[in-house]
C-alpha positions in Angstrom: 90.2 129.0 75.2 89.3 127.5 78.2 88.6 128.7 81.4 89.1 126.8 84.6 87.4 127.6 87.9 88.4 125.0 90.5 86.9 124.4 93.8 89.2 123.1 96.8 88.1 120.7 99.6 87.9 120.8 103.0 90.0 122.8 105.5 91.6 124.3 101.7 91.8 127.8 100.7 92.6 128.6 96.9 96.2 128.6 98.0 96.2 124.8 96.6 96.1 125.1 93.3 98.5 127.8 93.0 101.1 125.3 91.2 98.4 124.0 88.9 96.8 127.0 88.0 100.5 128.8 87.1 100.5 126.0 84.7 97.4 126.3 83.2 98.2 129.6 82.6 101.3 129.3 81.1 99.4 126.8 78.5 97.4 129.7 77.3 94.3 128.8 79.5 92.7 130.9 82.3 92.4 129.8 86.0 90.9 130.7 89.3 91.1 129.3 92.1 87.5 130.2 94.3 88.0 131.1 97.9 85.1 129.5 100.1 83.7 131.7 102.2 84.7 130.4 105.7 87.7 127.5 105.0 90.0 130.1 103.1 91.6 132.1 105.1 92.6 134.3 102.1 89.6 135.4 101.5 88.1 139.0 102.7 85.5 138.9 106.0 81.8 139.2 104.8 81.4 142.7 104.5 79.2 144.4 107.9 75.4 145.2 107.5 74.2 148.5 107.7 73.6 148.2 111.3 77.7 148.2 111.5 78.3 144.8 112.6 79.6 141.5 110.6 77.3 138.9 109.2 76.9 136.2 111.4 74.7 134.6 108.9 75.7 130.3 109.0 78.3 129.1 106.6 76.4 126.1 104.8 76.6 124.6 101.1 74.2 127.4 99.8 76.8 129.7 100.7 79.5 128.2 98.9 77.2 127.8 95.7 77.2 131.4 95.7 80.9 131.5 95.9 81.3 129.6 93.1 78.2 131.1 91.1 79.8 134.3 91.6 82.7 133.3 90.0 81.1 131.8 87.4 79.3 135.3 86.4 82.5 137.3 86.5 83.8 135.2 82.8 82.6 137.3 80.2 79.4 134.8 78.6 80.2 136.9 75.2 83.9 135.9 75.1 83.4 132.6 74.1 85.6 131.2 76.2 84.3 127.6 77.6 84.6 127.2 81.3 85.6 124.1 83.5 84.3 123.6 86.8 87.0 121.8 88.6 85.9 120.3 91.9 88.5 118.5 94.6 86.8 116.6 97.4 84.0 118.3 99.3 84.6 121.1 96.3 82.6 119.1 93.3 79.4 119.5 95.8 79.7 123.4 95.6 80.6 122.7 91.8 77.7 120.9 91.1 75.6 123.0 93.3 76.4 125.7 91.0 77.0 123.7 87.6 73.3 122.7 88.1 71.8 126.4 87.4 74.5 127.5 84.8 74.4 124.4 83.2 74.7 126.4 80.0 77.3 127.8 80.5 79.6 125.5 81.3 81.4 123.0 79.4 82.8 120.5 81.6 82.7 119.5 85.0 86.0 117.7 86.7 86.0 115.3 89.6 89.0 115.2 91.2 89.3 111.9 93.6 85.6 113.1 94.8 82.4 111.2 95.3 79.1 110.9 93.1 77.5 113.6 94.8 73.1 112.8 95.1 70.4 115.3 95.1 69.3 115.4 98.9 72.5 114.1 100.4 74.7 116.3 102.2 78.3 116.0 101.8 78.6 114.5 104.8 78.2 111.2 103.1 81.5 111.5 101.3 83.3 112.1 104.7 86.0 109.7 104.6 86.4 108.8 108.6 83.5 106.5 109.6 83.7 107.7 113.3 83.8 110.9 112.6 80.5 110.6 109.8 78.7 108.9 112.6 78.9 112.0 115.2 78.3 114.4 112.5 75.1 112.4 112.2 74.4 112.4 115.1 74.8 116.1 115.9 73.0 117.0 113.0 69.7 114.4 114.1 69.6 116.8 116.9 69.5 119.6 115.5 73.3 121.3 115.9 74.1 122.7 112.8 76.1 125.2 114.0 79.8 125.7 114.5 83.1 124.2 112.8 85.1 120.9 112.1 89.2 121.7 113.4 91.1 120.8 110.6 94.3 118.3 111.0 96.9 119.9 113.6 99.2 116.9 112.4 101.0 116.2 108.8 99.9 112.6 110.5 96.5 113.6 110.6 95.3 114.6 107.0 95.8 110.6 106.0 92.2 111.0 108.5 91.3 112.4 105.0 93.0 110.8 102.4 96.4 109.4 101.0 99.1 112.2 101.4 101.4 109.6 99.0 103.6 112.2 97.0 102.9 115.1 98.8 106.6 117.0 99.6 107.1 118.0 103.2 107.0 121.3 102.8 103.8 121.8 101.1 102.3 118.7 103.8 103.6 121.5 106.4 102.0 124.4 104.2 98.8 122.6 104.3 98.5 121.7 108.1 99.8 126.1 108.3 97.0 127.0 105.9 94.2 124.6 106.8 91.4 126.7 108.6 88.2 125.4 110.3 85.2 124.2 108.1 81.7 125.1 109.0 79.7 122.3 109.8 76.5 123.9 107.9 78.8 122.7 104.7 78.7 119.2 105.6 75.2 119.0 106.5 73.1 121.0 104.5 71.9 118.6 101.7 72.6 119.2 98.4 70.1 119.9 96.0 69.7 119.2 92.1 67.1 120.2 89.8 69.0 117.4 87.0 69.8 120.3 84.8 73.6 119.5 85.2 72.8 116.3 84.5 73.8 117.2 80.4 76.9 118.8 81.3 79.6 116.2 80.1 81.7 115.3 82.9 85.6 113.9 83.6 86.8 112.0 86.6 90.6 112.3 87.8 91.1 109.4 90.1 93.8 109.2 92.0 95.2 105.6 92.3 97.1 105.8 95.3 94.2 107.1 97.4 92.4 103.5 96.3 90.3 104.0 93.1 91.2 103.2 89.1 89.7 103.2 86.0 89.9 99.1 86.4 87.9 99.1 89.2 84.9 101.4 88.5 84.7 99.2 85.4 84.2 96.0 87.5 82.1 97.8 89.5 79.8 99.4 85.9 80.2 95.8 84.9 78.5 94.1 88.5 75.3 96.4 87.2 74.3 98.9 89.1 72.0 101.0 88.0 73.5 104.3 89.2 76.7 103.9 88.0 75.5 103.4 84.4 75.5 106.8 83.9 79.6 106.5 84.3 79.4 104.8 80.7 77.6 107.6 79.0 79.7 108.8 75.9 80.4 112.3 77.4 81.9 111.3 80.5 85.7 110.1 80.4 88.0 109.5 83.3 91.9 109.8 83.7 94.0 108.0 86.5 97.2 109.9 88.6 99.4 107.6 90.5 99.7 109.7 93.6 97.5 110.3 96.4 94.7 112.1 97.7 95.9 116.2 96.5 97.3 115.8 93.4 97.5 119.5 92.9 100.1 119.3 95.7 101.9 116.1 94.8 101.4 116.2 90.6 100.4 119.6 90.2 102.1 120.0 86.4 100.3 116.2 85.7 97.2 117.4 87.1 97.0 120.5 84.7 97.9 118.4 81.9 94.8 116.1 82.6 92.8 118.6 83.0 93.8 120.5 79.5 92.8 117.0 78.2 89.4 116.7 79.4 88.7 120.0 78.5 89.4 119.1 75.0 87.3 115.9 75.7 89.9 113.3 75.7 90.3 110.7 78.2 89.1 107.2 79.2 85.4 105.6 78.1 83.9 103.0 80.1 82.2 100.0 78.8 78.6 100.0 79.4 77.1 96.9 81.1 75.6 94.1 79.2 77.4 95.4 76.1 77.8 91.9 74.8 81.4 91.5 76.2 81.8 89.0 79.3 82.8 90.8 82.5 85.6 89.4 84.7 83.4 88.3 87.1 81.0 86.3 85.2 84.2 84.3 83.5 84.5 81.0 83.3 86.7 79.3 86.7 90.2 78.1 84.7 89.8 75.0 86.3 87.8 71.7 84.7 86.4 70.3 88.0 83.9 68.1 88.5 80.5 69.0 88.5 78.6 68.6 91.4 75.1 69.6 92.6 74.1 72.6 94.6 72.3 72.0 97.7 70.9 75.2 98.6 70.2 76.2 102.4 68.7 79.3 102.8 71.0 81.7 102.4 74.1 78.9 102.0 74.9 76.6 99.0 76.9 73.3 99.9 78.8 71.3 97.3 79.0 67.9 98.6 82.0 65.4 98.1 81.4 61.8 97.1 81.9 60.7 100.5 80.4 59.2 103.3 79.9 60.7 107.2 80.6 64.6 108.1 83.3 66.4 106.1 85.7 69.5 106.3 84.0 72.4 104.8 85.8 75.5 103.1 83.7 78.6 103.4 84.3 80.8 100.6 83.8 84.8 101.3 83.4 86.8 98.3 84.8 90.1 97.9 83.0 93.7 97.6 81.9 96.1 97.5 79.2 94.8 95.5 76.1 96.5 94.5 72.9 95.3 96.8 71.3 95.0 93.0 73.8 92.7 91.3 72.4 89.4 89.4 73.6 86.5 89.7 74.9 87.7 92.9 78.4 86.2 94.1 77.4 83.2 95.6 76.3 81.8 92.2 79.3 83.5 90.3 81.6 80.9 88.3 84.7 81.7 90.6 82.9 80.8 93.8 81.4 78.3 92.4 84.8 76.7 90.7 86.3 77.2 94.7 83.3 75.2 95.9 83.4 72.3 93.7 87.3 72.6 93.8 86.9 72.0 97.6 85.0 69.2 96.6 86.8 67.6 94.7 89.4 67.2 97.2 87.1 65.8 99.5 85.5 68.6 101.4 82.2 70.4 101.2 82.7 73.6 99.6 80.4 76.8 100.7 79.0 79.7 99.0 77.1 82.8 100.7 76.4 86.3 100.0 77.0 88.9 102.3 76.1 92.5 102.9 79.2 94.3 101.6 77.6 96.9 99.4 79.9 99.7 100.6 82.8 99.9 102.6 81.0 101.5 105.8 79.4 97.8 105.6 82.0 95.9 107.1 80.5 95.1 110.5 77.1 93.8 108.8 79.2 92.1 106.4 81.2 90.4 109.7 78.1 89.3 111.1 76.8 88.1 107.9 80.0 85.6 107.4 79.5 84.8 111.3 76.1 83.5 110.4 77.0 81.6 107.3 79.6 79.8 109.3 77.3 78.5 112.0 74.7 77.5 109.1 77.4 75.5 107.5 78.5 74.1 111.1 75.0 73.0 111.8 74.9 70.5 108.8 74.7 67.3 109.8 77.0 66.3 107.1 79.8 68.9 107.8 82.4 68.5 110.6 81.8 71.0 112.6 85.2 71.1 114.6 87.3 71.3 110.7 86.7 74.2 109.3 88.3 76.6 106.8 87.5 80.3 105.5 88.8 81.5 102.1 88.2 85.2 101.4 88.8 86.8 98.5 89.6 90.5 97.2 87.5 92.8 99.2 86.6 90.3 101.4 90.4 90.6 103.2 89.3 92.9 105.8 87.1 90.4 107.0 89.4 88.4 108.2 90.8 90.2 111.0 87.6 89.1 113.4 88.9 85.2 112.6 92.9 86.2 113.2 92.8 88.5 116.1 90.9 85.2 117.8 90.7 81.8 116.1 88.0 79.7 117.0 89.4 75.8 118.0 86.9 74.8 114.9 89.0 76.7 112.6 91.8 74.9 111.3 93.1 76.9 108.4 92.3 80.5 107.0 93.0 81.1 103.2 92.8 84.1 101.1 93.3 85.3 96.9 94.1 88.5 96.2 92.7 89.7 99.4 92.9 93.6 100.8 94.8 93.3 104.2 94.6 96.7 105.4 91.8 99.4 105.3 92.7 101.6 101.6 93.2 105.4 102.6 90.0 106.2 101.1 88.1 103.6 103.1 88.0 105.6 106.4 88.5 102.5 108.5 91.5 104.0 110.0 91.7 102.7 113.7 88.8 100.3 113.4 89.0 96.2 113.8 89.0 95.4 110.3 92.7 95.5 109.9 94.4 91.8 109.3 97.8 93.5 108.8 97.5 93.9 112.8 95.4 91.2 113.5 97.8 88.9 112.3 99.7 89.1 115.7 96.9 87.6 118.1 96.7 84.5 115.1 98.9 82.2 116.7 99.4 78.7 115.0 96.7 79.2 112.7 97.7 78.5 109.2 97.7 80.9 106.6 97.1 80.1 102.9 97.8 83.4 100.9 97.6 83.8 97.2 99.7 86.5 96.1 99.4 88.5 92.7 101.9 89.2 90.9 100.5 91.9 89.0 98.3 93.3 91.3 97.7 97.1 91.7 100.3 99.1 93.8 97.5 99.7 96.5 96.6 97.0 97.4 100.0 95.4 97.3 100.9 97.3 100.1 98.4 95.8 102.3 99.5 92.5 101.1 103.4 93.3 102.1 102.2 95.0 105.7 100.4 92.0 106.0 103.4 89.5 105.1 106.0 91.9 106.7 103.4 91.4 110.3 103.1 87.9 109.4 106.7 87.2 109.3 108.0 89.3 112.4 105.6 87.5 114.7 106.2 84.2 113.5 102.5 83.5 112.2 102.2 80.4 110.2 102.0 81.9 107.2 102.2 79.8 103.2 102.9 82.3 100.7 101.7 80.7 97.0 103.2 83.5 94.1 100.8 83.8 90.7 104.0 86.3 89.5 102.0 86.7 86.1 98.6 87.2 87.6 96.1 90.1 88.2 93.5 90.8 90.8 91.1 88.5 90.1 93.8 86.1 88.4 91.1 83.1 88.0 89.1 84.9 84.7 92.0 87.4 84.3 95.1 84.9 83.8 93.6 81.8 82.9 96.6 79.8 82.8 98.6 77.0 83.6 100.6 79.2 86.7 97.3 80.2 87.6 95.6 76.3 87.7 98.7 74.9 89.6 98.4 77.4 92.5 94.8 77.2 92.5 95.5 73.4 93.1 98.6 73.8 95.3 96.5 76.2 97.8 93.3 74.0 98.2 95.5 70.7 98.4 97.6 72.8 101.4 94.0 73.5 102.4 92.5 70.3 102.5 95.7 68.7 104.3 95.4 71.2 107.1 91.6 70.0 107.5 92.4 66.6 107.5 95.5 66.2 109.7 
């Protein structure tokens, strides 16, 4: 029998998992919910000293490793029963916190739509909201550790924190009733690892409507970073939830039932990197263009036309986030590549660059990085500098908000596959610049290429239709091209002939606006 000690995340008290852990029980398992000292307002006061008045001793991570090691130490080690650490959010630092110095005893430890938590990184780091990691920082570079983080007054304002998508009214009401102040000692104290837990196997729940599935941390194992190939190991497996950010309050029966799975070790394997089978992004581009050479320029690579005097260049923008240690990186991948010469072919100079999109607080050194490659590929005497085009793909979308909100004269037509249109819940972007779905309004008579997939994930989707749905209302000049069979990432994924003929159809569209 198993026993299932699960860790909440911020501004949560054990009240959460109340509907989870009922089922747990009723499947024959044990379950406690641990109530943090400080965010649960369930839990008793710390008891007074001897002197007769409260500890005022700071709330920080420590504390809430002894919250959970305590709970840990109350299961019986001669019962046999195996025990499941079950951290949400902030909760799986705690979890680990504690996992890490009674390894032994426990069996599993369960992710639920939380970070990769580092030894000697708070969990500040995993704080969704940008802005609000970036005063945290601050305040704690000056050394003001003290005091607490308000939780959401608002239903409106726990998206702040993640996806609410599935959660009923009522308990969203419950939530914002419950929520209770975290101490800031929790987010800054950095956690620390002495790599024991390290050999306790491991299960990730991601929840798909917050922005993260098993298909994507694949592509991402598969780019080859290094600290992600411990996601391949044999005894960690990973399970996907179609609902948002608390799936203990939007799928709390579903969540119980994934988790009586991975403690019986089921669940999804990754595929190591390098294992002999060809990731997506390293497939060949569907379409038989001709060859033509790269002429590298720094940090640019041109494929010239066979043509004489300046020409319309496309600028392709990969997507990302893609690990700073990824070889080849994208500029020399074959779908950039196949864009490039593509663009050729039809008479333009086609343009490859990387950029610094590792993660997604990287999107204003990413900006700048496109900014730059742009005025490289400007500056050649063999491009026309007043034609220009910029194709982004997945990831990449964001991006394109800095060239929508204010189109340069130079820039005659923006395109885009598969592209992200608006910031994912988990991104913490909300309110910042990099939002095309808005931008869209300032973008005048600029014409739009899009790409749509047909098959493309739910999340991402809706960006796509906020984006169209903007498009449309404020009359933008907008070319929608269907792949109604095809993935993200349709050019390796759906090689075929629906795929080729809108590949061609949106570069000819492409090239005419250059050229007109």
């Amino acid at each position: 029998m198993s026993v299932f000690i699960m860790v909440g995340g911020v501004f949560t008290g054990a009240q959460v998992w109340r509907r989870t852990a009922a089922r747990l029980t009723a499947a024959g398992s044990e379950a406690h919910a641990v109530a943090l000292t400080g965010p649960d307002p369930t839990r008793p006061a710390r008891p007074a000293r001897a002197t007769g008045v409260a500890d005022a001793t700071p709330v920080d991570l420590e504390t809430h490793i002894q919250d959970v090691l305590a709970a840990i130490d109350a299961v019986d080690g001669a019962s046999g029963r195996e025990i499941v650490l079950v951290g949400h959010d902030y909760g799986i630092h705690p979890v680990l916190g504690a996992a890490d110095r009674r390894a032994r005893r426990i069996a599993r430890v369960v992710y639920v739509d939380s970070g990769m938590p580092r030894d000697g990184v708070p969990a500040l780091a995993a704080v969704p909201d940008q802005a609000l990691r970036t005063r945290l920082a601050e305040r704690a570079q000056r050394g003001e550790t003290g005091g607490e983080l308000e939780p959401p007054a608002t239903r409106e304002e726990w998206q702040r924190w993640g996806s609410t998508d599935g959660v009923p009214e009522a308990e969203l009401d419950r939530l914002t009733a419950l929520a209770a102040p975290q101490p800031l000692g929790t987010l800054l104290q950095p956690l620390r690892l002495t790599g024991a837990v390290a050999a306790v196997p491991t299960t990730g729940v991601l929840c798909t409507r917050n922005g993260a599935g098993i298909d994507l941390v694949q592509r991402l194992v598969d780019l080859g970073d290094p600290a992600l190939a411990v996601l391949t190991d044999p005894q960690v497996t990973f399970f996907e939830l179609p609902t948002g950010h608390w799936p203990m309050l939007s799928r709390p029966a579903e969540l119980a039932d994934v988790l009586l799975k991975a403690a019986a070790g089921e669940g999804h394997r990754l595929r190591p990197a390098g294992d002999g089978t060809h990731p997506a992004h390293l497939r060949p581009f569907p379409l038989e263009v001709p060859e033509r050479p790269r002429d590298r320029k720094g940090p640019v690579d041109l494929y010239r036309p066979d043509a004489e005097g300046p020409r319309p260049a496309v600028v392709l923008v990969h997507g990302g986030p893609v690990p700073a240690g990824a070889r080849p990186t994208p500029r020399e991948w074959p779908t950039l590549v196949g864009y490039a010469r593509l663009a050729a072919a039809e008479g333009l100079v086609g343009a490859t660059f990387d950029h610094r999109l590792h993660d997604v607080a990287d999107y204003e050194r990413a900006a700048a990085d496109v900014a730059a490659a742009v005025e490289l590929v400007r500056a050649d005497p063999q491009v026309d500098a007043d034609r220009i085009a910029l194709w982004f793909l997945s990831g990449g979308g964001p991006l394109t908000a800095d060239w929508l909100s204010k189109p340069p004269a130079w820039l005659r037509c923006l395109a885009a596959s598969y592209p992200i249109l608006a910031p994912l819940p988990n991104w913490g972007l909300t309110g910042s610049r990099f939002h095309p779905a808005r931008a869209v309004a300032d973008a005048g008579a600029l014409p739009v290429v899009l790409l749509r997939a047909g098959l493309e994930s739910p999340e991402i989707a809706a960006t796509v239709e906020e984006f169209v749905t903007a498009a449309q209302g404020c009359g933008a000049c907008l070319e929608l091209i269907d792949v109604p069979n095809g993935h993200h990432g349709f050019e390796t994924l759906d090689p075929s002939d629906e795929t080729r003929l809108a590949l061609r159809r949106a570069m000819h569209s492409v090239a005419t606006h250059l050229t007109a």
